[in-house]
C-alpha atoms as one frame of an Amber mdcrd trajectory, in Angstrom:
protein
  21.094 -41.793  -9.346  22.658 -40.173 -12.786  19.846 -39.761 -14.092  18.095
 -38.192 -10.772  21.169 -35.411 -10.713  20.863 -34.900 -14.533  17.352 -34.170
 -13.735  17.863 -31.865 -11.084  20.435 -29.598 -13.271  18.013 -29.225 -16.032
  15.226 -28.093 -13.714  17.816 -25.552 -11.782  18.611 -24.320 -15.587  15.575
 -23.829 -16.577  14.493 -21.886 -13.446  17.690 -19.957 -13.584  17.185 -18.528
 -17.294  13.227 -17.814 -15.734  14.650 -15.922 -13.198  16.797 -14.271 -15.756
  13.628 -13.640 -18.017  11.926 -12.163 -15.129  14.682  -9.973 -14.367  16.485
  -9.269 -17.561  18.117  -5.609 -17.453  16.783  -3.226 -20.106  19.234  -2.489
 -22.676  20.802   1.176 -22.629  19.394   3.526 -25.217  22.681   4.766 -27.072
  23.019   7.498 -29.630  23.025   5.804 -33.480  26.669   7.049 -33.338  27.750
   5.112 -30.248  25.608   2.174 -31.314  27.651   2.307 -34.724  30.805   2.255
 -32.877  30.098  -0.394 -30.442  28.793  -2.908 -33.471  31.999  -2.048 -35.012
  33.944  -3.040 -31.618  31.731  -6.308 -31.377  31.904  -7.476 -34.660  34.214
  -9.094 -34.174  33.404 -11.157 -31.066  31.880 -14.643 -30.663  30.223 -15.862
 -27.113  30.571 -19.917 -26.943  27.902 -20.772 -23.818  25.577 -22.982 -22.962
  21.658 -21.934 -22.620  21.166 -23.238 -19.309  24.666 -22.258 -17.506  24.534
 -19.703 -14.855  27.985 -18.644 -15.697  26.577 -17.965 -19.020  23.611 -16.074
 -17.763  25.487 -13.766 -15.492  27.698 -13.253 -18.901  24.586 -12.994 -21.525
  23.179  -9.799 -18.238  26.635  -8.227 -19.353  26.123  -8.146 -22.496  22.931
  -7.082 -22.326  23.117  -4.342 -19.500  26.003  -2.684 -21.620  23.480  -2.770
 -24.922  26.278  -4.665 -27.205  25.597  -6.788 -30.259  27.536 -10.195 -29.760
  26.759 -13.536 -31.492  26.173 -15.981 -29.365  26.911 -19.344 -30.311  25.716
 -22.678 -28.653  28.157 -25.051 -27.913  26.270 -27.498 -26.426  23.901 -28.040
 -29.435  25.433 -27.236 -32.373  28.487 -29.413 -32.997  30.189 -26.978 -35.294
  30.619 -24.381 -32.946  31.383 -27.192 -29.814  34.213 -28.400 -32.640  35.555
 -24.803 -33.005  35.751 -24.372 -29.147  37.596 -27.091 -28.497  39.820 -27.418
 -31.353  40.584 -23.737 -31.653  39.924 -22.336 -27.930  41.978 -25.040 -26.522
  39.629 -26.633 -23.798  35.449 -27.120 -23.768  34.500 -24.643 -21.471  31.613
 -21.955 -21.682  31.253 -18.932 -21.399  34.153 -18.283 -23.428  34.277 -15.129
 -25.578  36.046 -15.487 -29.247  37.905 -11.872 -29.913  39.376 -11.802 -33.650
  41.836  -8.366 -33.653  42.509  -6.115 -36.329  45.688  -8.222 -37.645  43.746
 -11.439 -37.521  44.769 -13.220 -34.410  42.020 -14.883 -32.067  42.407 -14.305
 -28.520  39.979 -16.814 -26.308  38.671 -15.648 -22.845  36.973 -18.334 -20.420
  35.602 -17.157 -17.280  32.706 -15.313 -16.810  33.897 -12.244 -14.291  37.305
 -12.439 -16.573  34.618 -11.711 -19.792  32.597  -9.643 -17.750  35.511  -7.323
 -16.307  36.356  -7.035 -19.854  33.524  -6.147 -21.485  33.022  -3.611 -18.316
  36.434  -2.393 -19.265  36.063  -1.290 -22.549  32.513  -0.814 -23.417  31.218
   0.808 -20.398  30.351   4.354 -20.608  32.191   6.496 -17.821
């Protein structure tokens, strides 16, 4: 039975990110200076997810329908970056955005609407 429900969450994955394929949102065409400024702003920002996650999906169309440069990191497969989530972000949960400030300190955010409102926040052109 495990292995029948382990089966079924790959396939809804994978037919998630095709959907997402399929329906990706075009990135915004900014000016060079507004693209400089936003890969200055985003630098500094890490997004721990999962490939398959919908949560991480709806969070990777953010990023993507604002036109922002973030790393994304894997925490499922790569064990350094599932070590740094959990031992420095507190719990294993994805989509959780890394922001480093100016003075050094790391501020986690889990939850993608919480990311999301963010990101819509302060990278969204009015």
């Amino acid at each position: 039975m495990k292995y029948i429900f382990r089966s079924l969450r790959w396939f809804l994955g994978q037919f998630i990110v095709f959907i997402d394929w399929i329906t990706r949102p075009k990135k915004p065409k900014h000016t060079p200076e507004r693209k400089s400024k936003l890969d200055a702003a985003t630098a500094n920002m890490a997004l721990y997810q999962f490939n398959l996650c919908p949560f991480c999906v709806k969070t990777r169309r953010k990023v993507r329908k604002l036109g922002l440069e973030i790393e994304t990191r894997d925490a499922r497969n790569d064990p350094k970056w599932n070590t740094e989530l959990v031992s420095e972000g507190g719990k294993y949960q994805v989509p959780c955005l890394r922001i480093m400030g100016e003075n050094g300190e790391v501020q986690w955010m889990y939850e993608s609407s919480t990311i999301n409102d963010y990101l819509e926040q302060r990278f969204a052109q009015s």
